[in-house]
Structure formats: structure tokens, C-alpha cells
Residue frames relative to the residue before (quaternion, step in Angstrom):
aa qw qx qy qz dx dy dz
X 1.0000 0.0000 0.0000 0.0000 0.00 0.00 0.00
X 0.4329 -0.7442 0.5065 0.0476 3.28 -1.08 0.93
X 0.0739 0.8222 -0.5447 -0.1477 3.59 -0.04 0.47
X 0.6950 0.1561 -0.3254 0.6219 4.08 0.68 -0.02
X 0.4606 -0.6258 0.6288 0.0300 3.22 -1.79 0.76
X 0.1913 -0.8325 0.5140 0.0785 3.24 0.77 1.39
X 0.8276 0.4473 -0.2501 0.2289 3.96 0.57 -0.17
X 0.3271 0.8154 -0.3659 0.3071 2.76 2.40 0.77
X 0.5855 -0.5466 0.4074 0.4386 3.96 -0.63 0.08
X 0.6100 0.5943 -0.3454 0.3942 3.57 1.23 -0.12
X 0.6320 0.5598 -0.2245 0.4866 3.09 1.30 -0.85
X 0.5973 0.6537 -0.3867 0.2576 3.58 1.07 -0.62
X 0.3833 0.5529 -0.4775 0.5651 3.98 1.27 -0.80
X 0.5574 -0.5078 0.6419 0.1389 3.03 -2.12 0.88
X 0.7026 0.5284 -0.2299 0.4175 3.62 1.02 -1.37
X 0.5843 0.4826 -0.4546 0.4680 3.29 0.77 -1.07
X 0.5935 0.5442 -0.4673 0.3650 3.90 -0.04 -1.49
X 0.6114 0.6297 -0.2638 0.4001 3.48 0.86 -1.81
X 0.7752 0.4494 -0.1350 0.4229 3.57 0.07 -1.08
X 0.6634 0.3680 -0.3813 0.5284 3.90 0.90 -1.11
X 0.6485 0.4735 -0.3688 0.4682 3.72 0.72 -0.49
X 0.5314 0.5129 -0.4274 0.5214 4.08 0.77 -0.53
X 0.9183 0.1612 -0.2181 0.2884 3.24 0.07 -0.94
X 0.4942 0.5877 -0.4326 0.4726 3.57 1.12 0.37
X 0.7256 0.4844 -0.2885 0.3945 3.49 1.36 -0.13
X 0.7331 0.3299 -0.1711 0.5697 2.82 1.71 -0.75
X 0.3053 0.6086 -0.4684 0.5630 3.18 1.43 0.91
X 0.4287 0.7876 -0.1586 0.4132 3.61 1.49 -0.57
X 0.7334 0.5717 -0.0317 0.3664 2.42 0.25 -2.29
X 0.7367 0.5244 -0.1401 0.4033 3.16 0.78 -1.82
X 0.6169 0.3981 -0.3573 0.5774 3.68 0.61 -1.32
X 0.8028 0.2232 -0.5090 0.2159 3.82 -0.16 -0.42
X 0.5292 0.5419 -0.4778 0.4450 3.43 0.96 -0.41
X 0.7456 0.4566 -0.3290 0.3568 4.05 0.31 -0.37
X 0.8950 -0.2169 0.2194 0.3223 3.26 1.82 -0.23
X 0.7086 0.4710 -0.1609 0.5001 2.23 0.45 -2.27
X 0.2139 0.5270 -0.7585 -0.3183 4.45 -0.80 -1.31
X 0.5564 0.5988 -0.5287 0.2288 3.94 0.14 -0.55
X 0.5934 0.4417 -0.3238 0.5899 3.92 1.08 -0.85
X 0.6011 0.6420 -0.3593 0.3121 3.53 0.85 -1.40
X 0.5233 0.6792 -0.2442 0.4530 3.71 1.29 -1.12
X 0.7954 0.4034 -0.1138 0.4378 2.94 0.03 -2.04
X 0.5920 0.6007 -0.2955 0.4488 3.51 1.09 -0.54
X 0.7780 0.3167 -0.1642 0.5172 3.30 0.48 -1.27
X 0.7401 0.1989 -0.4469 0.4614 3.79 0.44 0.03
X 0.4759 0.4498 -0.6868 0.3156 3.71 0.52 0.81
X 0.6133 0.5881 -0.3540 0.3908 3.88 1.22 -0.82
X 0.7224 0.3614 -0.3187 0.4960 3.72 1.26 -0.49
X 0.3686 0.6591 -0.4133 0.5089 3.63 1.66 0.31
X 0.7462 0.1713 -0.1540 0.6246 3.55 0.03 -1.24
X 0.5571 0.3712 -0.6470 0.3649 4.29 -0.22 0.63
X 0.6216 0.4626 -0.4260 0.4672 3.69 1.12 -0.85
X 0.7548 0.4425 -0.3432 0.3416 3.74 0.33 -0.69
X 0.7811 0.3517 -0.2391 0.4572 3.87 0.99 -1.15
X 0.7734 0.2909 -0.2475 0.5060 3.71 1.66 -0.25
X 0.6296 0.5212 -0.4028 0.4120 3.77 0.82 -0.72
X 0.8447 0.1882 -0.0117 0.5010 3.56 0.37 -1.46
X 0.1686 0.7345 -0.5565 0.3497 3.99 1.42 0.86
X 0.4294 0.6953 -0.5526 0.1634 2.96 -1.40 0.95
X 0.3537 -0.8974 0.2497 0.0856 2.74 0.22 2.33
X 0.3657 -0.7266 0.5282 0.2435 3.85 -0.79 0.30
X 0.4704 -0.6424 0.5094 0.3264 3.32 -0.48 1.30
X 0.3306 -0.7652 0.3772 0.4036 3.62 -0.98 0.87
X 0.3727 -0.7952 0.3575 0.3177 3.71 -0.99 0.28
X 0.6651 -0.5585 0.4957 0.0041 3.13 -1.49 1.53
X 0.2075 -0.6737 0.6728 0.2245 3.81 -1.01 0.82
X 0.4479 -0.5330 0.5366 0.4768 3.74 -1.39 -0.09
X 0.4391 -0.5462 0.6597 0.2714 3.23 -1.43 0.07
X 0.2128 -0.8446 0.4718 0.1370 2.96 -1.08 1.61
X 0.3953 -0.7025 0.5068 0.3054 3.76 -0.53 0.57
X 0.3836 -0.6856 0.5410 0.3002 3.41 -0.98 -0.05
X 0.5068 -0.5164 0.5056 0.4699 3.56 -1.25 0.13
X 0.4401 -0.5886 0.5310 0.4218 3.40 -1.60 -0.43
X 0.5860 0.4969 -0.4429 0.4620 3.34 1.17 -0.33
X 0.5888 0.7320 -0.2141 0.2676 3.59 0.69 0.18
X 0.5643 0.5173 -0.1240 0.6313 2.29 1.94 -1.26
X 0.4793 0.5182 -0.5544 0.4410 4.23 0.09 0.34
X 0.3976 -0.7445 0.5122 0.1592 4.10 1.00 0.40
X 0.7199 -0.4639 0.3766 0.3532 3.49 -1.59 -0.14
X 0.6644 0.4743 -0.4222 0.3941 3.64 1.02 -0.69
X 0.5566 0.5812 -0.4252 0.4142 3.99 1.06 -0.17
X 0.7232 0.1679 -0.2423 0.6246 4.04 0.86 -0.49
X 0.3047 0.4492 -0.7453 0.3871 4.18 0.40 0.82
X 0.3822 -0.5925 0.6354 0.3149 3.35 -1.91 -0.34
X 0.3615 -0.7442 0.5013 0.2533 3.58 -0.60 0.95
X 0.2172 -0.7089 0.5811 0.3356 3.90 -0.92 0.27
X 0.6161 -0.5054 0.5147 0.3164 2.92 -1.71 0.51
X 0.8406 -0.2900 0.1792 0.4208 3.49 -1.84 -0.20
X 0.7763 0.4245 -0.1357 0.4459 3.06 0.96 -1.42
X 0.5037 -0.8156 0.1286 0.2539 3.25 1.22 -0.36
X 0.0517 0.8017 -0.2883 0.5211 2.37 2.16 1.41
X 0.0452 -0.7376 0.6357 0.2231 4.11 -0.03 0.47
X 0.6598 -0.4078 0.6175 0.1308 2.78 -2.34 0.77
């Protein structure tokens, strides 16, 4: 099971990766110096969770691109070539 989705557009910034891993460690840092090592734990293997997921096994997906449709040329003669034009009086042809 997967818990981050390493192929989301969020993940693609260098910094962000940088940062979810800064602060899940030094989120760390804190519970053990305050005490806590039980948070301290849970802390540090979510920070060594998302370094394996956003730096060990990363590998970004180019992002993906529609084709560009072209028109026909017979296409291009628009709507005012198959309207019907009226005459003077305003009677159409």
C-alpha cells in the first residue's frame, strides 16, 4: 500500500519533496528532545517513509500533452458559405 503518490504535480518542485522530509524529521527532533521517543518514532519513520518515496524511488512523469488538432481545409469555408444568402427583397435563393 502506498500512502503518497509520488506522481502527483505537487510532488514535482524539488523544495516541496525538501520540506515534507525537513519537517517530518524535525518534527522528530522535537518529540525526542521534549520526551515524548514514542511520537519521536512515529515521526521519524513517517520522515524516512516519504525520503524513500519522494527521493529514493522518485521518478517524475513527463507531464502529458493533448495533440493539437489541425483543421481540414474543407472546413475552413465556415458557416457563412452553407447559410443561404437572401436576395434584395429578402426572399432566399
Amino acid at each position: 500500500m502506498q500512502l503518497i503518490d509520488p506522481n502527483h504535480p505537487a510532488y514535482r518542485r524539488l523544495w516541496v519533496r525538501v520540506a515534507i522530509v525537513a519537517v517530518c524529521f524535525g518534527w522528530a527532533v522535537v518529540e525526542f528532545v521534549t520526551g515524548d521517543p514514542f511520537w519521536g518514532v512515529l515521526a521519524g519513520g513517517a520522515g524516512a517513509y516519504s525520503f524513500y518515496i519522494l527521493f529514493w524511488t522518485f521518478r517524475p512523469q513527463p507531464p502529458a500533452t493533448e495533440p493539437v488538432v489541425q483543421p481540414d481545409a474543407e472546413e475552413e469555408e465556415g458557416p457563412a458559405a452553407t447559410a443561404e444568402k437572401p436576395s434584395k427583397d429578402g426572399q432566399a435563393e
